[in-house]
N, C-alpha and C positions, 0 to 999 in steps of 0.2 A: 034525220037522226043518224049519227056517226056508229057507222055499224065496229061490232066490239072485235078486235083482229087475232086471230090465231092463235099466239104466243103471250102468255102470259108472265111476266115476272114480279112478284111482291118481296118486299122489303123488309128482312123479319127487324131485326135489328144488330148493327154493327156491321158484321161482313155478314149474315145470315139473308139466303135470297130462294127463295121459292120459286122455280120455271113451271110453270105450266102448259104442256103442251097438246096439241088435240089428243095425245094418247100416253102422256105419261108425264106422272112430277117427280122432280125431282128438286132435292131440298138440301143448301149447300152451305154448310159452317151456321148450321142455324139451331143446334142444340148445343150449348154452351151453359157454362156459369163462368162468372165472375168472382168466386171464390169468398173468403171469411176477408177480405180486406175491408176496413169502416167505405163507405158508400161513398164517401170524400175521397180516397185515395184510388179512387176508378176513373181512367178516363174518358171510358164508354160506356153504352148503355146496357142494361141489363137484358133479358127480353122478359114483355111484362107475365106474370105469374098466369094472365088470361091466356094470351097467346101461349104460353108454355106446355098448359094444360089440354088447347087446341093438337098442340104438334102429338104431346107424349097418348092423347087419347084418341088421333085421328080423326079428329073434328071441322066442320066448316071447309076452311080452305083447306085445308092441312090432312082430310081423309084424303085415302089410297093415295098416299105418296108409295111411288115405288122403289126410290132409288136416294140412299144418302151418301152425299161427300163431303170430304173433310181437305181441304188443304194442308193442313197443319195441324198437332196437337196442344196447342197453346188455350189455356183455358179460357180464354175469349172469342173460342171458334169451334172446342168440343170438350165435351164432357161425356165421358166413357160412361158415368151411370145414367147420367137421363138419357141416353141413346141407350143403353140396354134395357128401359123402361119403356122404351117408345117401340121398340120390335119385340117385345115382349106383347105387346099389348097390339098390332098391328102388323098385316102382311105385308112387311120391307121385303121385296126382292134382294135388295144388295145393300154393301156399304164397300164404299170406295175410300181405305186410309194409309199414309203413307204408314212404310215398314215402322213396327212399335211394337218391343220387348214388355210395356211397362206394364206393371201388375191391374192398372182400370182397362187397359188394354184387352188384354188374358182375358181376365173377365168377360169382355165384351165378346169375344170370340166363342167362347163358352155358351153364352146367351143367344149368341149366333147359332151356331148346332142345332142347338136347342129350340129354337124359334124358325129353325129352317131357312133364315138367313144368307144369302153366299156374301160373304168376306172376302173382296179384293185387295188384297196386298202391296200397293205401289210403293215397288223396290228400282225401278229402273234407273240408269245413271243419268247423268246432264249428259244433253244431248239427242234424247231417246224420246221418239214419242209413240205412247200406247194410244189403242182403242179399245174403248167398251160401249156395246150400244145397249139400250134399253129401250123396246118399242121402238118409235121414231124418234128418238134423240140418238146423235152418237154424242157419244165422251169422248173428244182427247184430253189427252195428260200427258205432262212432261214435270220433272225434276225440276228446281230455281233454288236455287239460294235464298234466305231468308234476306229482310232487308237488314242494315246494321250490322257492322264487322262482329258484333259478343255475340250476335244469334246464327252466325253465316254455316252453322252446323248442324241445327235445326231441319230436320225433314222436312219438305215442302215441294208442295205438287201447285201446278196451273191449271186450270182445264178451259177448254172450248169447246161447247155447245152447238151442236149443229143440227136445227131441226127444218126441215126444208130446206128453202136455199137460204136461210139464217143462222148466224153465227153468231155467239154471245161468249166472250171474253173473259175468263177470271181470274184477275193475279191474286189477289189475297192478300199477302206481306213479301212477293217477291221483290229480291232485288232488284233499282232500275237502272244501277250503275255499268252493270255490261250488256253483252249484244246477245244474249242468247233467249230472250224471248223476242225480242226482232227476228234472230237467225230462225226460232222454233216457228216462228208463225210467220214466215215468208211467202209471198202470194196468196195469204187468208185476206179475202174480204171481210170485215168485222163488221155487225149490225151494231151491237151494242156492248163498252167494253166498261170492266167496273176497274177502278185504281182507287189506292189509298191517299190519304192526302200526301204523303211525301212526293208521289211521281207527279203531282202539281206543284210542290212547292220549291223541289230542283230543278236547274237546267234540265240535267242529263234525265229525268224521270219527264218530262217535259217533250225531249225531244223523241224519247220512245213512245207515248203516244200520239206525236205527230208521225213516227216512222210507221205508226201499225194503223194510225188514220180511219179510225173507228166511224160510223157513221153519227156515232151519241157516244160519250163518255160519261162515266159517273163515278163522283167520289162517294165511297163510300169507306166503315172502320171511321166514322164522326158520333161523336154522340149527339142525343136530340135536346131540343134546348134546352127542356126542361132537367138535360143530367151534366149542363157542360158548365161544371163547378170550376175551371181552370183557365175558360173562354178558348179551349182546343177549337171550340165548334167557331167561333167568330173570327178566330186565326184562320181557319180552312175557307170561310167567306170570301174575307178580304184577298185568298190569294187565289182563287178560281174567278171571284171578279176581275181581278187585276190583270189575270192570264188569260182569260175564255177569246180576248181577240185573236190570241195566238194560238191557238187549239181549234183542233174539231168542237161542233156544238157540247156543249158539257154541262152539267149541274151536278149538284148535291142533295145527295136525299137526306128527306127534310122531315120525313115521319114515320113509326111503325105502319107498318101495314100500306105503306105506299107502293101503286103498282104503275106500273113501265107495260108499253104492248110495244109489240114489234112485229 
């Protein structure tokens, strides 16, 4: 029998991913809504109202999480009131978000105090890389640019996970048109790195994760099939089939509540 290994990551939905590690979880772009658009007009998937319930009550997988980050405040990665309802309700050590004026923001910060929460503030510029450790995970973070020239102003953090001598990768919606997450993660060995489908679907997004040379790559930001109204998810198929010779080992997650060991 394949004994179960150390590091745990589950698949909440979209870019939402759960580490688990022998002494602390941490829970990354996995409190989100997808907003009042008709359920047609979404490209991704929602997270389902069970799992929701998990995260915002501490349940199952999802008790004593210690530690939430957010890449971005795009509402398909975070939502200010169900995360002030989830440390409301649950001992959050931290919340790691970039700098945000905005009024669900406030709030959340508020809720923070209040809840005994600490609120990390990631302000630093491109270029910069912070550390926050929690238990035995450290956090780095760096600055990136969003991907797409109309959002290239959008706040946006990377982070890497390093728990033992394991390293876990997370771009988010970063840019993969220039060199500054090669330049940021130069001589990191990567155990397992997660990318959007665009950094499969371009050269140059292509040739960053050949330059960062991950041991697994995964796309993820797909919707599951049962919500790919658009055939997004069959387009993202066809081009990780097409490319996986040319890459490190890779796939696509394929379901809520999918998990990854490392």
């Amino acid at each position: 029998m394949q004994m179960e290994k150390s590091i745990k990551i589950v698949a909440v939905a979209n870019c939402g991913l759960l580490v688990v590690s022998p002494e602390a979880k941490v829970l990354i772009d996995g409190i989100y809504q997808l907003g009042i658009l008709d359920k047609a007009e979404h490209l991704f998937s929602s997270i389902s109202e069970e799992v929701m319930n998990q995260i915002i009550n501490g349940q199952g997988e999802f008790g004593n999480i210690d530690c939430l980050l957010f890449t971005h405040c795009h509402y398909d990665h975070f939502s200010g009131v169900k995360t002030g309802e989830c440390i409301g309700k649950n001992n959050i050590s931290s919340i790691l978000l970039p700098e945000d004026e905005s009024p669900e923001v406030i709030a959340l910060k508020d809720q923070g105090a209040k809840s005994g929460t600490e609120f990390v503030t990631m302000a630093s510029p491109l270029g910069i890389v912070k550390e926050y450790i929690i238990e035995d995970i450290s956090i780095k973070y760096f600055k990136s640019l969003h991907c797409g020239k109309n959002l290239s102003q959008v706040k946006h953090y990377c982070f890497l996970l390093t728990i033992n001598d394991k390293k876990i990768y997370i771009s988010g919606d970063a840019d993969f048109t220039n060199n500054y997450q090669k330049d940021m993660l130069r001589d990191e060995v990567i155990s397992l790195a997660f990318f959007n489908p665009l950094s499969f679907n371009h050269k140059s997004g292509r040739n960053l994760i050949n330059n960062l040379n991950p041991e697994k790559a995964i796309m993820y930001h797909v919707p599951f099939e049962k919500d790919d109204r658009k055939g997004f998810r069959r387009v993202s198929e066809k081009s990780i089939n097409r490319f996986s010779e040319s890459l490190p080992p890779c796939k696509i997650i394929s379901k809520q509540s999918e998990i990854f060991y490392i």
